[in-house]
C-alpha positions as CSV (number, residue, x, y, z in Angstrom):
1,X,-106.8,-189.1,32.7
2,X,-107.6,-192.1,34.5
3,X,-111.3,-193.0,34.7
4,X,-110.8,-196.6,36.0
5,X,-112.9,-198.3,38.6
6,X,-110.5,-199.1,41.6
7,X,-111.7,-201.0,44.6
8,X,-110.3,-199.6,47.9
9,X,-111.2,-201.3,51.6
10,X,-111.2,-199.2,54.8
11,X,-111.3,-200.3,58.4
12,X,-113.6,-199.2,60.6
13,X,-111.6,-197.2,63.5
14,X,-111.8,-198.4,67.1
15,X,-111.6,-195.3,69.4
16,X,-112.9,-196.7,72.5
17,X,-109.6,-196.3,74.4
18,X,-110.7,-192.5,74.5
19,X,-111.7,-191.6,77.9
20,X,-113.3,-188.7,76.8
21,X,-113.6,-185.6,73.9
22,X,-111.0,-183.7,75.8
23,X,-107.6,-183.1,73.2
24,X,-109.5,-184.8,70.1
25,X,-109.5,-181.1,68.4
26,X,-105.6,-180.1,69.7
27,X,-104.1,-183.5,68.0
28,X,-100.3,-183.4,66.4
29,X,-99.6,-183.8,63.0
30,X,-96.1,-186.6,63.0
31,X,-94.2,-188.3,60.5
32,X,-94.7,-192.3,61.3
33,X,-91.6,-194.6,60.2
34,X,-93.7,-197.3,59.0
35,X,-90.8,-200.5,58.8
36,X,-90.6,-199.8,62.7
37,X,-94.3,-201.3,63.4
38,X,-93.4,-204.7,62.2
39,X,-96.1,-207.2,63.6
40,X,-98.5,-204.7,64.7
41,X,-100.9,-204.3,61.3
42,X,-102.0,-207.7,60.6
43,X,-104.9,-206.0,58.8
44,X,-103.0,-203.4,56.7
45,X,-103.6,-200.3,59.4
46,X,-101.7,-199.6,62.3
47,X,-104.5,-199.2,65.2
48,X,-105.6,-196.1,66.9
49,X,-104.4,-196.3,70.3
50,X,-101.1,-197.3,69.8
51,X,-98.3,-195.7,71.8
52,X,-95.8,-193.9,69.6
53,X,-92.0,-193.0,70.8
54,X,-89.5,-191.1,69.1
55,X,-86.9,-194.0,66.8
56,X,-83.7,-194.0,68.4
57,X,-81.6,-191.3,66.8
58,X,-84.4,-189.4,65.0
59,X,-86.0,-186.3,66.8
60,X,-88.8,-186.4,63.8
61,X,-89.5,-189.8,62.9
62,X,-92.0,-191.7,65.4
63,X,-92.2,-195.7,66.0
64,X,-94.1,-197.5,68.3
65,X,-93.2,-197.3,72.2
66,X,-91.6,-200.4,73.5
67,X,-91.3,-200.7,77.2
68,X,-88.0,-203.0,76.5
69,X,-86.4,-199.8,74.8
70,X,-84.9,-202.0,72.4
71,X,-86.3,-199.4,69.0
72,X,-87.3,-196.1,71.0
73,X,-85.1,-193.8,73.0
74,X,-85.5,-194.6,76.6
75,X,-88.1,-192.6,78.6
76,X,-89.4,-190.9,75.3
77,X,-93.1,-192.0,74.9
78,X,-95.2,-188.9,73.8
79,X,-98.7,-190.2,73.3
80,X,-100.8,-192.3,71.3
81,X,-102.2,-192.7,67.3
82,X,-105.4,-190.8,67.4
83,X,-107.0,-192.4,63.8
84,X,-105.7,-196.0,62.0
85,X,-103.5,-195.3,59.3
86,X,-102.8,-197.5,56.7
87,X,-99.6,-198.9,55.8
88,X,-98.1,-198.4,52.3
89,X,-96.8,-201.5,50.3
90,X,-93.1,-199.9,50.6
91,X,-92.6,-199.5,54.0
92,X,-89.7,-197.0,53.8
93,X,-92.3,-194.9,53.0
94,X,-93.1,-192.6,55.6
95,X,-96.4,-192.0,57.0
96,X,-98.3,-188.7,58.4
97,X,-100.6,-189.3,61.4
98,X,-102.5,-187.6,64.1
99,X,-100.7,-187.9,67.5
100,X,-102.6,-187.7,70.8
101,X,-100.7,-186.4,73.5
102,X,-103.2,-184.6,76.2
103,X,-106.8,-186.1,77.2
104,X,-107.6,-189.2,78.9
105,X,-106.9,-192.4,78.0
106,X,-109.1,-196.0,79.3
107,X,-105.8,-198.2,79.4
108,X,-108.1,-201.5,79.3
109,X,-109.3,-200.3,75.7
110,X,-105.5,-199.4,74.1
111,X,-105.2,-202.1,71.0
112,X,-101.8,-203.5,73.1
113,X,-101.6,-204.1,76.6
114,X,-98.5,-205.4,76.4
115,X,-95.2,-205.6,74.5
116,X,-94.1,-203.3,71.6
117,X,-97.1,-200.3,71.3
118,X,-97.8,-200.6,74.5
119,X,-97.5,-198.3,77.8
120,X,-95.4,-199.5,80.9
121,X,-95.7,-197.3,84.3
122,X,-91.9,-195.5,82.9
123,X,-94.3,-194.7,79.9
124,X,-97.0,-193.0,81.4
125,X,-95.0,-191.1,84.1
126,X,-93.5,-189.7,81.1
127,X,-96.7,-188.1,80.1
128,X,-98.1,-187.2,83.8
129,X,-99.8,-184.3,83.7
130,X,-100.7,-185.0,80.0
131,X,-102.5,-187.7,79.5
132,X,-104.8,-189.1,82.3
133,X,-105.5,-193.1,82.7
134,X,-108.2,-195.0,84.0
């Protein structure tokens, strides 16, 4: 039994990006490939917000979106991180997460407006129908 005092910091989680309540409760459990978000968790957690694709030849394993198409599958975005999630120390871990794939969505607010994590117009005709932007 381990009765040591461990310190342990959290982030507080920016959801602003949310344009509204609708699809919070209908949320996807996925498996996150963490060595694929190089560059995008400065402070340990991966931010809500950020749009997820499937890794290119994985149909269960998600990375982050990039409108280049050089670590996704081309034309495969399927929705954003709902909550942060922390990165593990080993990233070849992987790493469960909430996906958000039907609500709406203020574009200005997402934690990347450009580049990897990011939505491009391919991107979000992808989810038409889905996921609304404003």
């Amino acid at each position: 039994m381990d009765l040591s005092i461990k310190t342990e910091a959290f982030q507080q989680d920016d959801q602003s990006w949310l344009g509204s309540a609708h699809g919070t409760n209908a949320t996807r459990t996925v498996t996150l490939d963490a060595s694929t978000f190089t560059g995008l968790y400065p402070n340990g957690y991966i931010p809500s917000g950020t749009a997820l694709a499937y890794i290119v030849g994985s149909t269960t394993k998600l990375g982050p979106y990039d409108p280049a198409n050089t670590t996704t599958e081309p034309g495969v975005f399927i929705g954003h991180l709902f909550t942060a999630v922390k990165v593990p120390t080993d990233t070849s871990k992987p790493i469960g997460a909430a996906l958000y794939e039907h609500g709406r969505v203020r574009a200005a607010k997402l934690p990347f407006t450009s580049g990897k994590g990011s939505v491009d117009a391919a991107a979000k005709a992808d989810v038409k129908g889905q996921i609304i932007y404003v």
